[in-house]
Each structure stands twice: as structure tokens, then as C-alpha cells.
C-alpha positions as CSV (number, residue, x, y, z in Angstrom):
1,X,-3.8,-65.0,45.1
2,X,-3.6,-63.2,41.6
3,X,-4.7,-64.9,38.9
4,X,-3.8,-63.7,35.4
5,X,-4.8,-65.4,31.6
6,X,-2.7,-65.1,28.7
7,X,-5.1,-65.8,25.8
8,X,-4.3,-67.2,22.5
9,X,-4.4,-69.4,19.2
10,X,-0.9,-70.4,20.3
11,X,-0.9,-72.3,16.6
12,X,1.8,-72.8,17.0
13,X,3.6,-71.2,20.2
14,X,6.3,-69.3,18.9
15,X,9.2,-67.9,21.3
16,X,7.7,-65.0,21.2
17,X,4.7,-66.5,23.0
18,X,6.7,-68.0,25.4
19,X,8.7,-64.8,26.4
20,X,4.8,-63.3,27.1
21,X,4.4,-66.0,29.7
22,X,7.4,-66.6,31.1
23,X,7.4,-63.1,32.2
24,X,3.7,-63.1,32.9
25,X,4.6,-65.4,35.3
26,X,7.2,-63.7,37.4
27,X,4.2,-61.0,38.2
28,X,1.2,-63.6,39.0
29,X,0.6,-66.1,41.7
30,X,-0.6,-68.0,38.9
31,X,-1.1,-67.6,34.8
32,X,-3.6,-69.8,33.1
33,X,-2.8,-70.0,29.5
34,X,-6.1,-69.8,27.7
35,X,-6.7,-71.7,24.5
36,X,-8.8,-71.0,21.7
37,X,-9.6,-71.6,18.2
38,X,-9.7,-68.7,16.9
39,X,-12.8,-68.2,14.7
40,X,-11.4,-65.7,12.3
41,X,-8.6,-68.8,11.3
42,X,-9.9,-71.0,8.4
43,X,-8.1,-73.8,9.4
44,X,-5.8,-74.7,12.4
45,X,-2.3,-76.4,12.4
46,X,-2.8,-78.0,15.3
47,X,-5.6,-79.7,17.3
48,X,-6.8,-77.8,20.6
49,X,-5.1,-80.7,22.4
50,X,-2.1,-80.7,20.2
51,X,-1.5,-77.1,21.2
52,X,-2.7,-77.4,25.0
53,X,0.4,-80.4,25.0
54,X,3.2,-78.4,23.1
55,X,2.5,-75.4,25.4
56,X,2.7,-77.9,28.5
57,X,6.4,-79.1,27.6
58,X,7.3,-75.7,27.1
59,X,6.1,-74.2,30.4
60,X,6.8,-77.3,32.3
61,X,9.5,-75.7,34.2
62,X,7.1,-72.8,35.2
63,X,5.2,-73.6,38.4
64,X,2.3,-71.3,38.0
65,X,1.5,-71.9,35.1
66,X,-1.4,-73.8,33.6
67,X,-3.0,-74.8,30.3
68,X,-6.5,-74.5,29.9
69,X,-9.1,-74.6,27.0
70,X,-11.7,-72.0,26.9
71,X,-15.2,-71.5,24.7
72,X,-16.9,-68.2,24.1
73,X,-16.1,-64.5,25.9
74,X,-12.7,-64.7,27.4
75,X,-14.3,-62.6,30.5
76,X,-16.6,-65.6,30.9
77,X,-13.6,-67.8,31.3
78,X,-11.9,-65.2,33.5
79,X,-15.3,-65.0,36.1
80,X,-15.2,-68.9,36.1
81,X,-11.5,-69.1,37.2
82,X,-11.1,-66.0,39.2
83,X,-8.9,-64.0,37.0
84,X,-7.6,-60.6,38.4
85,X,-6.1,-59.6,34.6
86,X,-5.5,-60.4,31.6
87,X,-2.5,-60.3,29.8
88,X,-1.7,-59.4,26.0
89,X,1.9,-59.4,24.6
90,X,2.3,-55.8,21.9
91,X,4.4,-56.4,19.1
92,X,3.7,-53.4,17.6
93,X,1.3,-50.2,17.3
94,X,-1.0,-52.4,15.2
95,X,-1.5,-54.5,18.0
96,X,-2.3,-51.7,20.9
97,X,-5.1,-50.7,18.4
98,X,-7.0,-54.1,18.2
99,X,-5.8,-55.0,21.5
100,X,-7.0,-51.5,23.1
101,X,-10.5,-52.3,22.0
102,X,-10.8,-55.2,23.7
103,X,-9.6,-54.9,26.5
104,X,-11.4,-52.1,27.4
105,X,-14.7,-54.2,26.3
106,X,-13.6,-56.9,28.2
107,X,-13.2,-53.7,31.4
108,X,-17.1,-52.9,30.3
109,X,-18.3,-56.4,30.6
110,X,-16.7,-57.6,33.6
111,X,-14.7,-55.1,35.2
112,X,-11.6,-57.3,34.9
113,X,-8.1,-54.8,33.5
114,X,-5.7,-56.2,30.8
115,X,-1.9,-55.7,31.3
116,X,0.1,-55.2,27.9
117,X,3.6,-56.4,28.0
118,X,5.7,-55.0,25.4
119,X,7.2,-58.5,22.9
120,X,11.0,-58.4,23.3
121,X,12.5,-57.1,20.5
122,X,14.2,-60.3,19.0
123,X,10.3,-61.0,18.7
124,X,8.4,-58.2,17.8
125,X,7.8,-59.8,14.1
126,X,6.7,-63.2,15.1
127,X,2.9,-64.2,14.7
128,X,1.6,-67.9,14.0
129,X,0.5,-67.2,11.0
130,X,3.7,-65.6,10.0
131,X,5.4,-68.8,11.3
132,X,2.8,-71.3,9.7
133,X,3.4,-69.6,6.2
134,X,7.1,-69.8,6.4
135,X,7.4,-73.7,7.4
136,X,4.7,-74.3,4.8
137,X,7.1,-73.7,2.0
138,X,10.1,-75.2,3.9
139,X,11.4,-72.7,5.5
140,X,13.5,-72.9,8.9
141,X,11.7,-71.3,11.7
142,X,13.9,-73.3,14.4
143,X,14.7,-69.3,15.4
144,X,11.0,-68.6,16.4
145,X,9.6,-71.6,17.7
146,X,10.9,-74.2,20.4
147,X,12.7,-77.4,18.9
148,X,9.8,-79.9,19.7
149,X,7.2,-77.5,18.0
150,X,9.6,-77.3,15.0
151,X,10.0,-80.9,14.3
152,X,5.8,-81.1,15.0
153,X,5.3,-78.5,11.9
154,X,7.7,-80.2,9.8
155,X,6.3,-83.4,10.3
156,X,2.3,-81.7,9.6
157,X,3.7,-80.3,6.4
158,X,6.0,-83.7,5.2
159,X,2.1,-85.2,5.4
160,X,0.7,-82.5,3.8
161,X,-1.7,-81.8,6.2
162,X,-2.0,-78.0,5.5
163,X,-2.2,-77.6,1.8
């Protein structure tokens, strides 16, 4: 059976995330979606289990897939589930550049490959924090994330949550 993760923040998913999977998962027995806080993020939107349950309605209808939280090196996480790959989304040449680097680490550390799958182009600007930015000042991003994770963001800001 092969195993592949598709690691991420995911805060918030954004369709662009979801494409990454969905097509992830037409090439893998199985795709664990690998959720982190990201370190280099001040401060997150959403809780780890927040994002772990928005990313479970979305890929409901997907079969293989799972959502699962992970701590430390992703090739840790990858040993520890029997991952054959990893799988990164490219937006654009920026990302190959960081995404290069770590994926060929993570091939030093544990021997375990990284797949890139190229974002569709109707997504190629999307990022989080992109999204986070825009619905922080009101603005609609109902075109880049999924209806339920919309109304979740508006309802963080109406609070003011994320200042």
C-alpha cells in the first residue's frame, strides 16, 4: 500500500489546498494530511483541532484520506506511519526553491522522495496568509476557501480574535 503525506499549516485550507489533495489522492492508496503549527507563524487563526475538523469536512468525500497532527521532523512522522512520499503543491518558482531544499534534506535524513504537484492555475496565488490578510480587513475570500471555512474566518474576525 502507498502511503503519501501532504504537510501543512492548512490555516486556513484554501481551495488551493484542497486541489493538492484531492489529486494527491487519485495517485496514493492513502494520503495522511499532516498538521502543523508552523513555528515561523506568530500567531495562528485557528486551533490545531480547529483545522484538523475543517480539513475533515472538506475531504470527507475522499476515502483515503486522513487527518493527522504531527510534532517535530516531518520524516519522523513519515517513519512512524509508513509514508512512501511526500507531497508538496508549487505555486510558483519561489516555492521549488524553499521546497527543493527540503525535500532533498528530508531524502538525506530518511531516504523517503517528495512529489511536487504543480497548484492549478486558478490557484497559483493563494497562501493562508494571503487569505488570513484579506478576510482580516473584510474582504471576500468565498473564491479561495470552502463555504464552511469562510463563515469560520468571518466569525474569528466579527470577535476580533486576530487583531
Amino acid at each position: 500500500m502507498s502511503i503519501a503525506l501532504c504537510p501543512g499549516s492548512f490555516d486556513p485550507v484554501t481551495l488551493g489546498h484542497l486541489d493538492i489533495i484531492e489529486r494527491t489522492s487519485r495517485h496514493f492508496d492513502e494520503v495522511i494530511v499532516a498538521v502543523i503549527r508552523n513555528p515561523q507563524k506568530s500567531k495562528s487563526l485557528f486551533t490545531l483541532e480547529e483545522r484538523q475538523e475543517m480539513l475533515s469536512e472538506e475531504t470527507a468525500h475522499l476515502d483515503n484520506v486522513r487527518i493527522a497532527f504531527f510534532k517535530g521532523l516531518l520524516v519522523d512522522f513519515a517513519a512512524e506511519h509508513g509514508a512512501d512520499a511526500i507531497v508538496k503543491g508549487l505555486r510558483a518558482v519561489s516555492d521549488f526553491d524553499y521546497e527543493l531544499q527540503m525535500a532533498q534534506m528530508n531524502q538525506r535524513l530518511s531516504g523517503i522522495d517528495t512529489f511536487f504537484i504543480s497548484t492549478s492555475p486558478k490557484h497559483s496565488f493563494l497562501s493562508s496568509s494571503l487569505v488570513r490578510e484579506v478576510a482580516k480587513y473584510g474582504g471576500d475570500v468565498s473564491s479561495m476557501v470552502p463555504p464552511r471555512v469562510a463563515k469560520r474566518m468571518a466569525e474569528v474576525f466579527e470577535r476580533g480574535e486576530m487583531e
